[in-house]
N, C-alpha and C positions, 0 to 999 in steps of 0.2 A: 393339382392346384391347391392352394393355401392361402387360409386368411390369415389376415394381418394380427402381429400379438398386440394383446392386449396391453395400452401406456403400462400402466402400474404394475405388472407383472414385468414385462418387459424392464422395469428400472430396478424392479427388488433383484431380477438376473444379475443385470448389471453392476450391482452391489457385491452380489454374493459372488460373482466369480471373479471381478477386479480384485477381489479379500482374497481368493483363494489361489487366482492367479489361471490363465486360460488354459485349455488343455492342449497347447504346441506352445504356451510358453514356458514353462515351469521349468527352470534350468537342470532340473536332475533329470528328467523322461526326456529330453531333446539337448543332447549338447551344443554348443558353439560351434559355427560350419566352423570347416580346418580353414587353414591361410590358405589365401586364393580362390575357397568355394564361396558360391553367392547360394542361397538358399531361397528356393521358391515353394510357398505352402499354397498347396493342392485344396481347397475344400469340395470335395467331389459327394454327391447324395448315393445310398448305399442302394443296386439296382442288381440285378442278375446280370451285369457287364463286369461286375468289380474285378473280376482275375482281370480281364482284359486292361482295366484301366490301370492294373500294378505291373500289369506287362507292358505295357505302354510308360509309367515312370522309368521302368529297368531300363530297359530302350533308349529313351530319350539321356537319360544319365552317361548309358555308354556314349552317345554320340556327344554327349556338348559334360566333357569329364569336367569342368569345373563349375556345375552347377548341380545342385542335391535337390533331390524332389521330397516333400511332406507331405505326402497326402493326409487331406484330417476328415474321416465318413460321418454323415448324419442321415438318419434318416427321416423320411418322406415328413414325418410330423412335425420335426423338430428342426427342421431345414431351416426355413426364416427366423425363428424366433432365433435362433442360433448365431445367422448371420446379422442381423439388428442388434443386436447385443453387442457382438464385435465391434460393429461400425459403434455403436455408441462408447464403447470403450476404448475409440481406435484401437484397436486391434485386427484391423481386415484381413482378410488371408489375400495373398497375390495375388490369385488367379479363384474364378469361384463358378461353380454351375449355375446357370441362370436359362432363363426361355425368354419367348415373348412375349409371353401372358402374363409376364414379371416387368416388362419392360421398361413402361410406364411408371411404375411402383419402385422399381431399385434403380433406375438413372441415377438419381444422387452419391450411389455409392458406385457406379463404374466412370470406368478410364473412356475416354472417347477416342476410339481404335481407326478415326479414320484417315490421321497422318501417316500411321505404319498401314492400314490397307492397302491403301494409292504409293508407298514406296515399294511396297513388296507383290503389288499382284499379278506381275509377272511370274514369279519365282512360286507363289503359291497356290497359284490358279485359281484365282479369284472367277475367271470364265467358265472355269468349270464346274462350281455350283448356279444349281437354277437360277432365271432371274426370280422365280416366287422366293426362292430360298433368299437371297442377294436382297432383296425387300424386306424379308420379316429380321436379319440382321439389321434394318435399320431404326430410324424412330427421327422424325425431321429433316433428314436426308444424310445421316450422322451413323458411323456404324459403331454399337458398342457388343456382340455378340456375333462368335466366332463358331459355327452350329457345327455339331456331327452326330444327330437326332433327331428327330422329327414324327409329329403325327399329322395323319392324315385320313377324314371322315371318309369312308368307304360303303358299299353294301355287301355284307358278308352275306353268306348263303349256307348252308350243310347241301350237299350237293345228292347225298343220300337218300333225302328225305322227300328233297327234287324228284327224284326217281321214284321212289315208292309211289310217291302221289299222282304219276304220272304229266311234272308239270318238265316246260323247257327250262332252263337254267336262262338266270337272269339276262340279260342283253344288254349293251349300251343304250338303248332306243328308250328303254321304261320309264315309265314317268309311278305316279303317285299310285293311279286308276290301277297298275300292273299289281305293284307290290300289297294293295286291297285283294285284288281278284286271286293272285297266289297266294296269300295271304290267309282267304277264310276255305280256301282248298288244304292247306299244310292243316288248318288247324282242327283238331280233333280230342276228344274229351278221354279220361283214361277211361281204364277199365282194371278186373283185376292180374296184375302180371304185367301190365304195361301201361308205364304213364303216361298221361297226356301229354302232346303239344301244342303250343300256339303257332300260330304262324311267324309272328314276329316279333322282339323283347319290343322293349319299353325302356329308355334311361330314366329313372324315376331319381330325386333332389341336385340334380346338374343339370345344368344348360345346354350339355354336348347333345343332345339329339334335340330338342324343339326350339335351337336357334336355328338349325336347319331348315325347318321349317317355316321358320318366320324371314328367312331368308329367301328362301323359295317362293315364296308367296309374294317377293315383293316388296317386305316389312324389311326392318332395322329394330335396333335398340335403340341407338339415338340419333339423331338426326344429321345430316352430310356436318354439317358448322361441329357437331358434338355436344351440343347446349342444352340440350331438349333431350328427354326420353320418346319416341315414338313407339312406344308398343300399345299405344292405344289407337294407332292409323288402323284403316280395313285392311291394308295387305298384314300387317303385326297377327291382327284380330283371328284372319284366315287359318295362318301359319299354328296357329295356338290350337285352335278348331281342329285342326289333322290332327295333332298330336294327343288331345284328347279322345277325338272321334277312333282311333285306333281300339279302343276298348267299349268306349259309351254307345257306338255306333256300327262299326264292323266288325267287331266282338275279335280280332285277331290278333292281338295282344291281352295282357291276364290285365284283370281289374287291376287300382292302386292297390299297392302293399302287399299284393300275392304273384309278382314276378317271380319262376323259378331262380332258384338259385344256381348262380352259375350254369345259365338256360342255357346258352350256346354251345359248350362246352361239354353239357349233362345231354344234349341233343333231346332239349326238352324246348327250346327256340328253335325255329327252321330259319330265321333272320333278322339281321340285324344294319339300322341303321345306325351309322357313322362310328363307333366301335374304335378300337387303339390298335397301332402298332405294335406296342408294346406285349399281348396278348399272343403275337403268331408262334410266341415260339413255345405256350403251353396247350398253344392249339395244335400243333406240327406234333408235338408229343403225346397227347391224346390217342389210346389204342381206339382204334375206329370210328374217329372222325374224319369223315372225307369234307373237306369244306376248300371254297374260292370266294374270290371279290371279284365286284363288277363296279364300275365307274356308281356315283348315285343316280338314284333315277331324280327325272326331271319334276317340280311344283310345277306353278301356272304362271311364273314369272321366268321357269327356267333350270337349269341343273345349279348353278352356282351356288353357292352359300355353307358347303362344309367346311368345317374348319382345318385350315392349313397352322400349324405351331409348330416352331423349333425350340431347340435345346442346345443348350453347347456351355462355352467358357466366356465372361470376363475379366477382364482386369479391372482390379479396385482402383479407384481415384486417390489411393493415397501409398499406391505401392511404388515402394522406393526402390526396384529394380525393375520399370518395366519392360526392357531389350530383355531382360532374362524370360520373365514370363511372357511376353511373344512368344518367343522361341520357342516356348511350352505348348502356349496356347494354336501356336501353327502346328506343330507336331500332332499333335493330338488331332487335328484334321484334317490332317495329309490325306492322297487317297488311298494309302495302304491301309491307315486306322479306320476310315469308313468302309472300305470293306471288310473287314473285322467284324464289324459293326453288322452289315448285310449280311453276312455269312451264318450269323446265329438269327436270322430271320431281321426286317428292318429295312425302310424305305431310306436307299441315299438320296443325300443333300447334294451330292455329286452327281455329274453330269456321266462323266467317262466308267463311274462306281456302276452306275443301274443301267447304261448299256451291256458290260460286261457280268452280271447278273443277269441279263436278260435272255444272253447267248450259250449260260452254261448250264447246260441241260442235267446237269448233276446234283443241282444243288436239292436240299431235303427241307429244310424252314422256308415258311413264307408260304405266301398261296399260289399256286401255279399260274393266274392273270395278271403278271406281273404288268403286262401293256397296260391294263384298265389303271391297274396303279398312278405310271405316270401319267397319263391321261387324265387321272384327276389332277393335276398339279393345276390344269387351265382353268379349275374351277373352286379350290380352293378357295376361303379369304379368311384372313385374322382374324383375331378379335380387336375390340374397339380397343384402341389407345389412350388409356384414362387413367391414371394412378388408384382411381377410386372402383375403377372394376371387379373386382372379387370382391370390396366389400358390396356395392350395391348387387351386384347378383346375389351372395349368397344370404343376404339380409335383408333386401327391401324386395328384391323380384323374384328370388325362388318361394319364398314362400308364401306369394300369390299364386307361381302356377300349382304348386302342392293343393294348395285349398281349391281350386278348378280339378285338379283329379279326382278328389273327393266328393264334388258334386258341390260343394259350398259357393262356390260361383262360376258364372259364366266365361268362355272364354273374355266377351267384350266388357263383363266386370274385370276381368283379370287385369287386361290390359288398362284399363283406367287405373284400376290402382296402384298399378306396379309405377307407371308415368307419374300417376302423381306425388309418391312416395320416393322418386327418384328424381325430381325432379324440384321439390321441397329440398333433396340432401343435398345436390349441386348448387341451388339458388346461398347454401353457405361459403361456397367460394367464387361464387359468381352472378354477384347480388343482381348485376344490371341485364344479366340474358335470363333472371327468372321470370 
């Protein structure tokens, strides 16, 4: 996830590369498609998929010969600033990678895809991605993201270290009370020749693990209307309270700012909550780590509240071939390319994808609980839809709960101030629900 660039930075970009001309337009590095081709530029972010995604242009080019694919790569930093610069220069790329934690944030610059959905979801198998999936494509009831990615909050485990301790491997049944109680069992101090572990990491300056919790407990961010911050309600307050008490209280997690590095992996964590998909496939390569998922265990409000987020393709609102890049954009999501996708480790969006994943007993990435997987799909949910989300989390509310890991305040200060400071930023665009 990415915050927003900076105005003024963002306009000297736009100076200095309109001057110099963008890097897919510069007439000598990209020639003129020949007569007949229509040319669609790829903006694709640079991930350990890339072959697959240049195998997938090749592909696509063989089947539909009169269209030429561009791919143009950025990476994870320079992603937005990158793509806002464009838009401001008009210069969009066709087709572009987006999520829906952008959703809210980049609507302005996507195509609204739900005239060619409702023509084609027959032919594309619109039914055959989840409805969670079929949801977080949309935003008002409008689909503008065409997904073949996805994460989704889990409890990872080292299944190892289970064993050694003498404990059972996690169950769908657990709630909070489990993951405490396994927890100060796994955890054990070093010694010399062998390092310590905790029982369970810590996501320390992101949201991904202690919205979960504030989830669980009951709490929100901001309120059903979206007008209000509530993280200073009792269930918010609770949700905060776990995430701290993990260290201040049941000592099973490492104090602020002494998480091992790369814990899970270093088998210096025995677990983790809510954790990326993205991670299975340097975890599956890992010599001797034995690790699984299990569904999340249950807060006092319930299991729900991990986060479900996709990833995929839109089309820009000002591309002037958009039947081309459909074409692209469906391809790229067929369910051949998601299993591509599952195959190097990776939760499908597809429905027919992660049955047949599930049955073939061959496969080497991923964690062997594939069941619990989708089984968390019931309990997923997004994040708030707010154009202003990244920036008030990583600017007005992360750095409330940081000063609470530190002991600088209380969970129930925390949440006052994150509310009130978020709450102040919104009353700028919406003087009358302040």
């Amino acid at each position: 996830m990415f915050s927003r660039p900076r105005e003024p930075l963002l306009w000297m970009a736009v100076a200095l590369l309109s001057a110099a001309g963008f890097w897919w337009a510069g007439r000598s590095r990209n020639p003129a498609p020949l007569p007949g081709k229509t040319i669609v530029t790829w903006y694709q972010l640079i991930t350990p998929l890339q072959d697959l995604h240049r195998e997938e242009a090749a592909a696509f080019e063989k089947a539909h010969p009169n269209i030429e694919v561009r791919i143009v790569w950025a990476t994870g930093t320079e992603y937005n600033t990158k793509l806002k610069t464009l838009a401001a220069a008009h210069q969009l790329p066709d087709l572009f990678f987006a999520g829906d934690v952008w959703l809210s944030y980049l609507r302005p610059l996507m195509r609204d895809l739900t005239p060619l959905v409702r023509r084609d979801a027959a032919a594309m198998g619109l039914d055959d991605f989840y409805p969670a999936i079929r949801a977080a494509m949309q935003l008002d009831g409008r689909t503008y993201i065409m997904p073949d990615t996805m994460n989704l909050s889990l409890l990872y485990y080292n299944r190892r270290l289970f064993s050694e301790a003498g404990l059972s491997e996690p169950t769908d049944g657990w709630t909070w009370d489990d993951v405490v109680r396994a927890g100060r069992v796994l955890t054990r101090p070093g010694t010399p020749g062998r390092p310590g572990v905790w029982g369970c990491s810590r996501v320390e300056g992101w949201w991904g693990e202690w919205l979960i919790y504030v989830r669980q407990a009951g709490g929100a961010v901001f309120t059903a209307d979206g007008r209000r911050c509530a993280l200073d309600s009792p269930q918010a307050v609770a949700g905060l309270g776990f995430y701290l008490d993990k260290s201040a209280r049941y000592g099973i997690s490492a104090p602020p700012g002494f998480e091992p590095a790369n814990g899970f992996v270093n088998q210096r964590t025995a677990m983790v909550v809510g954790g990326h998909v993205s991670f299975w496939l340097s975890y599956s390569a890992t010599p001797g780590l034995d690790w699984d998922v299990q569904v999340l265990p249950s807060g006092p409000a319930g299991r729900p509240g991990g986060e479900l987020a996709i990833a995929g393709y839109s089309i820009s609102a000002t591309c002037p071939h958009p039947e081309a890049a459909w074409e692209l954009a469906k391809f790229v999501t067929r369910p051949e390319a998601i299993a591509a996708i599952v195959a190097r480790g990776g939760v499908s969006v597809r429905r027919s994808v992660a049955e047949a994943a599930m049955r073939d007993l061959r496969r080497g990435s991923g964690p062997g609980n594939l069941a619990a997987v989708y089984r968390q799909f019931d309990y997923g949910e997004p994040i708030p839809h707010n154009p202003y989300f990244l920036e008030m989390m990583y600017n007005l509310i992360q750095p409330e709960v940081d000063r609470m890991l530190l002991g600088e305040l209380t969970p129930a200060e925390t949440g006052r101030r994150a509310a009130a400071a978020v709450n102040a930023f919104m009353a700028n665009f919406d003087p009358e629900g302040s």
